[in-house]
C-alpha positions in Angstrom: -44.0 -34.7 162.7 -45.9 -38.2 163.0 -49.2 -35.7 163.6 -48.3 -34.4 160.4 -47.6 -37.3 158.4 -51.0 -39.3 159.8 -53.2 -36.2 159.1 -51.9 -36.4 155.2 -52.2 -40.1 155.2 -55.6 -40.2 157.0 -56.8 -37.0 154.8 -55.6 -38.6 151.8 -58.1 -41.6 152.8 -60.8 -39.5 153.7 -60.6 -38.0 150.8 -62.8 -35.0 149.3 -65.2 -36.4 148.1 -83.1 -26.3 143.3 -86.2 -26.9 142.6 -86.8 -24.9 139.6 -90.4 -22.6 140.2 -90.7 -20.9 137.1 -89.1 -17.8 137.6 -86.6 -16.2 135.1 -83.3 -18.2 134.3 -84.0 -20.0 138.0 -81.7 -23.4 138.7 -82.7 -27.0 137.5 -81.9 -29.9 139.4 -79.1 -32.1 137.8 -80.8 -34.9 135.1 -78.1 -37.7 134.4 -78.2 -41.5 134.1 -77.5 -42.2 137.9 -77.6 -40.0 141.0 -73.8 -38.1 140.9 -72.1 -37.9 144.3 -68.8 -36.1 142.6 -68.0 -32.9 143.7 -69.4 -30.2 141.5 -66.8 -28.4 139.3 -67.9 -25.3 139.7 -67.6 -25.1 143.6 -64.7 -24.5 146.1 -64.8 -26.7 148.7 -63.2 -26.7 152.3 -62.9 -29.2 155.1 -62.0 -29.0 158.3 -59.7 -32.2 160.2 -58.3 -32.5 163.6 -55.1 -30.9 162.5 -56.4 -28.3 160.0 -57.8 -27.1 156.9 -58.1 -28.1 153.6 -59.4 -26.3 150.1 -59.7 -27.7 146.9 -61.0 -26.5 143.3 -61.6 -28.3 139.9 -58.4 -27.9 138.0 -59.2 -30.1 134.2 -60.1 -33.1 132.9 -57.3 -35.5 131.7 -58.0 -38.8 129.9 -61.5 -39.1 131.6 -60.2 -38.2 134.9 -61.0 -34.8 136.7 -58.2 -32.7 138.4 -58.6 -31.2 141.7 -55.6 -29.0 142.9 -55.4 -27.6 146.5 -53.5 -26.6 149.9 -53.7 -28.7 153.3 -52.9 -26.1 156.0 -52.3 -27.6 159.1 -50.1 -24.7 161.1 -46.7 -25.9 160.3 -46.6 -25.0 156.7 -49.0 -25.3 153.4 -48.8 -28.5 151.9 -50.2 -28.2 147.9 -51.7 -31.4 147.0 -53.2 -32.9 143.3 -56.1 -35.4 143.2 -58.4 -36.6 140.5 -62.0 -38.2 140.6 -63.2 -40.6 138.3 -67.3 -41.6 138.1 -69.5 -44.0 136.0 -72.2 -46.1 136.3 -69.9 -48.3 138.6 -68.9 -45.9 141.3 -66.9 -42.9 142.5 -63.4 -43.5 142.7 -60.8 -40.8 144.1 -57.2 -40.7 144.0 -53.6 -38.7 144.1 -51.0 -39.1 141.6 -48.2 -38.1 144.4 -49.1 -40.9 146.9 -50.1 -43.3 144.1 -53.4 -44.1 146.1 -57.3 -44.7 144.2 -60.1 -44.9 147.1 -63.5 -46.0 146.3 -66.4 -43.8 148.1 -69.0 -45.4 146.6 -70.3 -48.1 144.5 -73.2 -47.6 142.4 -76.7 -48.2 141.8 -76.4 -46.5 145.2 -78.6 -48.6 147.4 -78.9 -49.9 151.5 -77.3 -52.7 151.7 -74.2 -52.3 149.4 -70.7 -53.5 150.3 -67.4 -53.0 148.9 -63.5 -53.0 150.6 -60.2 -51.1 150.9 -57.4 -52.1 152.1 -55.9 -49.0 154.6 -52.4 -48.5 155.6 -51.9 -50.8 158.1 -53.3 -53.7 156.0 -56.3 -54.2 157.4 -59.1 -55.0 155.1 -62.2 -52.6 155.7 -65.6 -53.8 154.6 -67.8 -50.7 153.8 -71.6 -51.2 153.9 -74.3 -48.3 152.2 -76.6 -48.1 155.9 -78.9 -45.3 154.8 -79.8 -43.1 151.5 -82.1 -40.5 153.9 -80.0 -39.2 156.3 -80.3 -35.3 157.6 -76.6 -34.2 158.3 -75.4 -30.8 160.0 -72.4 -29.6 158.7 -70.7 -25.5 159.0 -71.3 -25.9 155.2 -74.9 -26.3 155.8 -77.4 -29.2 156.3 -78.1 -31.7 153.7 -80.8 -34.3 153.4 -81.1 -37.5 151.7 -77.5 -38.0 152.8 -76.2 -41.5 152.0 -74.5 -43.0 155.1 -71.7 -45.4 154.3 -70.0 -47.5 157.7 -67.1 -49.0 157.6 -65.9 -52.1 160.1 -63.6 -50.3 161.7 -66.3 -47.9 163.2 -66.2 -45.0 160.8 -68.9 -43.3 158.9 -69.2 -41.2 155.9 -71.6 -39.1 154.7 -72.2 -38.4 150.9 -74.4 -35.3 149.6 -75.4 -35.6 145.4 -72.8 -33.3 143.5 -71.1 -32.5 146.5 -69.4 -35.7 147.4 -68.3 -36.0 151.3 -69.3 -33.8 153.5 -68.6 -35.7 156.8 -66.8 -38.2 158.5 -65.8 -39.4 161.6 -64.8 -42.4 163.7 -66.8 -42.2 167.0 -64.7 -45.9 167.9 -61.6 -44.6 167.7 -60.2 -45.2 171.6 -57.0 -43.5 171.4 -55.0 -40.2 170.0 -56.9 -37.2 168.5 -60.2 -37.4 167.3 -60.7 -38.4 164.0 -63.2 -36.3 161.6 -63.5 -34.3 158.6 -66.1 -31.9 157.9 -67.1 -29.4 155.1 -67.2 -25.8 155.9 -67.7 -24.1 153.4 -69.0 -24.1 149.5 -68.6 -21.5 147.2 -68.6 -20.5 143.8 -65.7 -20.5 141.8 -65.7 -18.0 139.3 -63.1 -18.9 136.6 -65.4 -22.5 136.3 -68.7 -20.2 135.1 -69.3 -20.6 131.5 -71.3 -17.4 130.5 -73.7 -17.1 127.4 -73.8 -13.4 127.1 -75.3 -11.7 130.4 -76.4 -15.5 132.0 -74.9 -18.4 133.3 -75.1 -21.2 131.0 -76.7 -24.0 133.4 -75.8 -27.9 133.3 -78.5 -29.4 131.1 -79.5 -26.1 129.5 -79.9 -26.5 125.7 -81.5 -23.0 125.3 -83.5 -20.2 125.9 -86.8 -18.3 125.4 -87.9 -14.9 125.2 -91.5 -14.1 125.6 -92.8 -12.0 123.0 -96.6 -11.6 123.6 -98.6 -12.7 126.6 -98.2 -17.0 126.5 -99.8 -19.4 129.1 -97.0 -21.4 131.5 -98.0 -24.9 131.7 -97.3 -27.9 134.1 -97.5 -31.3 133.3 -98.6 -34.4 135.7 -97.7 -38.1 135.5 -100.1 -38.7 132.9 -98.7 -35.7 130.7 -102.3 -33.2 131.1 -101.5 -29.9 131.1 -102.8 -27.8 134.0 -102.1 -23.8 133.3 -99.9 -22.0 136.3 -99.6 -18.2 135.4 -99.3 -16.3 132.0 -96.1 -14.7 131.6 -95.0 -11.2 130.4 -93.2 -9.7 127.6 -89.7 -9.8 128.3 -89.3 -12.2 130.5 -86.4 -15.0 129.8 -86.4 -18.8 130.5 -83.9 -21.7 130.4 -85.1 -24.2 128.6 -83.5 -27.7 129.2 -85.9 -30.4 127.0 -88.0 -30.3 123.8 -90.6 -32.5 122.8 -93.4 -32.7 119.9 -96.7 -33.1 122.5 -99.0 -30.3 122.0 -97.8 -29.2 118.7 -94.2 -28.9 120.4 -93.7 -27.9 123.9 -90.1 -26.0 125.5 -89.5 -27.6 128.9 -88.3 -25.3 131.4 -87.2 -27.9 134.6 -89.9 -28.8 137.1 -92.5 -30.2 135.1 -93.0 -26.5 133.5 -93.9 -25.9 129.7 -94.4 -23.4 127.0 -95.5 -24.0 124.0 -93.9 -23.5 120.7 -95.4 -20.2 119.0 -92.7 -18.3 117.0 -95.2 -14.9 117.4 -95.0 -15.5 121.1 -91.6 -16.1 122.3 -88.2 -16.5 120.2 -85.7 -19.7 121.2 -82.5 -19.4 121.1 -79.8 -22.5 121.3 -76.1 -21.4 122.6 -72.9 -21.3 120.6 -71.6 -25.0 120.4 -68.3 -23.9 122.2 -70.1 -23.4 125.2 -72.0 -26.2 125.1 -68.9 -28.1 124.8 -67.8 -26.1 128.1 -70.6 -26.7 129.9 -70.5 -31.0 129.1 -67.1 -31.3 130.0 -67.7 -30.1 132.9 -71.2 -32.2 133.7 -70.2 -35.2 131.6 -73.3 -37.2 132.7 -76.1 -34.3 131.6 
């Protein structure tokens, strides 16, 4: 039983925390004001402790505060669990209504050299310092680089992936009873968080789509804004388009630097029903 109650404590503490290439309706990276390290909401998300398992999913948003629901499973029995996240422009904070906890991950502009404090269970104060933005961590989940590294003075690190949140952690000083870690295993997609504009995914950041009507040059732009032609593309072919601007007589941007310019004869835009848009930005408030 004190196994038990130390693994909910201790997990409570841990706590949860593509390039585009111009090819039909392909991924964008997330655009927002600052770098998000929250969890995406569209994504199931499992950990592995010392004692068990854990999987948690986006729930809602209440009063600025997003609801994750999930199950510790830890042999004995299931244990169902509610947490929220909140993130700005000051940090991520993560807590659980239940245990009446908040737990600050990080502390943003990210950057090396950050520190902020908890105080944990025992009443120790814990200084926790940002070491590294550039780490390359393993995980069963996957490996992720440009990992920020945060340690702690009582030995433990944590590991922070963009829009994933933590993916490991682990106290290497720890000099007596179990190990302590936590590490994700596995991401996937949830389904029910998917909002769909007719056959396609509606994307975070999308504000529309094209359809190419006759044959029309893709561009790229550089630093200095010159276009440099890639590849003509077909009749038929479909594009999310995430950023309009008025250079070159009016230019769709497609993610990564890519552009098509605005000829009604040549391909037809489209912009999705507000509704969906209104889906899409509660869940990516910072788009």
């Amino acid at each position: 039983m004190k196994k038990v109650v130390a693994f909910r404590i201790l997990s409570l503490l841990a706590a949860f925390a593509v390039l585009f290439t111009a090819m039909p309706f392909t991924e964008k990276a997330f655009a927002s004001e600052f770098d998000s390290y929250m969890p995406d909401p569209t994504k199931i998300l499992t950990y592995a402790y010392y004692e068990g398992i854990s999987t948690q999913e986006f729930s809602h948003v209440k009063e600025g505060l997003y609801i994750w629901k999930g199950i510790y499973s830890y042999g004995e029995e299931d244990d169902p669990f509610t947490k929220y996240y909140r993130e700005d422009e000051h940090g991520l904070v993560s807590g659980n209504f239940d245990y009446g906890y908040s737990f600050t991950h990080l502390v943003y502009p990210v950057k090396v050299g950050t520190t902020w404090s908890y105080v944990n269970d025992e009443g120790e104060k814990i200084i926790c310092t940002i070491t590294s933005l550039t780490k390359t961590v393993k995980t069963k989940a996957g490996t992720f680089k440009n990992v920020v590294e945060v340690k702690e003075s009582d030995g433990r690190y944590r590991y922070y992936a963009k829009h994933i949140g933590l993916i490991k952690a682990e106290n290497p000083s720890l000099d007596y009873g179990d190990p302590e870690y936590v590490e994700l295993v596995s991401i996937k997609t949830n389904p029910k968080m998917i909002v769909m504009w007719g056959k396609e995914e509606l994307k975070k950041g999308q504000i529309g789509k094209i359809t190419v009507l006759k044959p029309i040059n893709l561009w790229k732009r550089d630093k200095a804004n010159r276009l440099h032609f890639v590849r003509v593309l077909k009749p038929g072919e479909q594009y999310r388009v995430y950023t309009y601007d008025n250079r070159y007589g009016g230019q769709y941007g497609l993610g990564g630097g890519y552009y098509v310019t605005k000829m009604p004869s040549h391909v037809k835009y489209e912009t999705p029903p507000k509704r969906l848009l209104d889906k899409v930005k509660v869940l990516y408030p910072n788009e």
